[in-house]
C-alpha positions as CSV (number, residue, x, y, z in Angstrom):
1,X,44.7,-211.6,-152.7
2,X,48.1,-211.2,-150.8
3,X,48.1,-207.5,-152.4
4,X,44.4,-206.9,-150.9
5,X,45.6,-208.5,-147.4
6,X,49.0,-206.0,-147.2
7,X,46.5,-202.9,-148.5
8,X,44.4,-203.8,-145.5
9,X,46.8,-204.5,-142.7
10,X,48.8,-201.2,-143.8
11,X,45.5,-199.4,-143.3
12,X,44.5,-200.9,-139.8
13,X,48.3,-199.7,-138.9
14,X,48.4,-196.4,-140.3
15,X,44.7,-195.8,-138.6
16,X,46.2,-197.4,-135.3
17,X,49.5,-194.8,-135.2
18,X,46.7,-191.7,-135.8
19,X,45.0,-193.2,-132.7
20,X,48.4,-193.5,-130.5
21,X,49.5,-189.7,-132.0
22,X,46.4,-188.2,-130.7
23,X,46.8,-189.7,-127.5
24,X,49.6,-187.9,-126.5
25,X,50.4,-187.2,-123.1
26,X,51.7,-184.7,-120.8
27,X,54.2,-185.0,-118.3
28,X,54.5,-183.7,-114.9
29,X,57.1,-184.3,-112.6
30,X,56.5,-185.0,-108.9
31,X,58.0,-181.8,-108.2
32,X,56.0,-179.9,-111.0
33,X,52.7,-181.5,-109.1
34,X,54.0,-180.5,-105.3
35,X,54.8,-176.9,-106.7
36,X,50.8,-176.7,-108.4
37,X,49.0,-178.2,-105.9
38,X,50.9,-175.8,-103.7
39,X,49.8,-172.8,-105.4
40,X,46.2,-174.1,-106.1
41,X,45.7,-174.6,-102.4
42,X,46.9,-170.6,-101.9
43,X,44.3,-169.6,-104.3
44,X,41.2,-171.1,-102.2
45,X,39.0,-171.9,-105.3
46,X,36.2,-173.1,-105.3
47,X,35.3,-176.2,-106.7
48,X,33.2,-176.1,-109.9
49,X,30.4,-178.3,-111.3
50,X,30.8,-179.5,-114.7
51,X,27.8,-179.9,-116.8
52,X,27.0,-183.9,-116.7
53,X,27.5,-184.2,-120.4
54,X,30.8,-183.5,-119.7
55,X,33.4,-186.1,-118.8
56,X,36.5,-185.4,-116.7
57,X,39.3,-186.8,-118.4
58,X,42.5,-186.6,-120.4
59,X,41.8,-185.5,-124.0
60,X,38.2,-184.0,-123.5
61,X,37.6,-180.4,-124.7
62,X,35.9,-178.5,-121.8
63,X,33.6,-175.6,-123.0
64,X,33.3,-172.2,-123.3
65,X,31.1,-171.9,-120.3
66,X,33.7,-172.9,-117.8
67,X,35.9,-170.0,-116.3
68,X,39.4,-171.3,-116.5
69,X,42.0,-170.2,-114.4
70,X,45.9,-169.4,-115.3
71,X,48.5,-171.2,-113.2
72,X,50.9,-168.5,-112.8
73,X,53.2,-170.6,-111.4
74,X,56.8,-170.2,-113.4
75,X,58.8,-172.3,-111.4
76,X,56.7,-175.4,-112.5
77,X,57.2,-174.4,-116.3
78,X,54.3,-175.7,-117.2
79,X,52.1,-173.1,-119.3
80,X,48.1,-174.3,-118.6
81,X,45.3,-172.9,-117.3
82,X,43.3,-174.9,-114.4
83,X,40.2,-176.1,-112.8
84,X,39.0,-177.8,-109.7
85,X,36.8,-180.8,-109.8
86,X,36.1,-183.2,-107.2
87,X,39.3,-182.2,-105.4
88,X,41.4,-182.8,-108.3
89,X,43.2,-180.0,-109.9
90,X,42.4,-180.6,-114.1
91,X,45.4,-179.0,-116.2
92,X,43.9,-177.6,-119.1
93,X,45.6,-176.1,-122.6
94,X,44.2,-173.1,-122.8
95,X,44.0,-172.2,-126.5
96,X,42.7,-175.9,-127.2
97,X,40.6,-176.4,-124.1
98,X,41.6,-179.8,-123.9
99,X,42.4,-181.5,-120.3
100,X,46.2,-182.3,-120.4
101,X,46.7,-183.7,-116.9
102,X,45.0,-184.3,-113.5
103,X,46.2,-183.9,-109.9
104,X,44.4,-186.6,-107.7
């Protein structure tokens, strides 16, 4: 019984640390976010409409149908793409597609 119970919990914690591990995230300094929302606010873009099935938000993949923009900004070194939403700027990985950060 005592075997079956340390099979378990050692299951529940291995599942756990996959969870944490995926939920990685990235950093931006306050300086990084000055220097982007700088640069975003030179670009005048628009803000788009996502498509309601798709959630704003750290970790979801956005898809192939929105145009994402590269944030050609070195001194933030930072290598993403971007996207404006409901004033915030969403910082996207662009090979992945997955939301990394958001400006407020």
């Amino acid at each position: 019984m005592k075997t079956l119970t340390s099979i378990t919990l050692s299951g529940f914690l291995l599942a756990a640390g996959a969870g944490a591990a995926s939920a990685q995230s990235v950093v931006i300094s306050p300086e990084q976010e000055t220097v982007i929302r700088e640069y975003v606010t030179t670009q005048e873009i628009q803000p788009i409409e996502v498509p309601a099935e798709v959630t704003i938000e750290v970790g979801t993949t956005l898809p192939e149908t929105i145009e994402l923009r590269p944030l050609e900004v070195p001194e933030a070194e930072v290598e993403y793409h971007y996207i404006v939403v409901d004033n915030r700027t969403v910082l996207v990985e662009p090979q992945t597609r997955e939301i990394v950060y958001i400006i407020e």
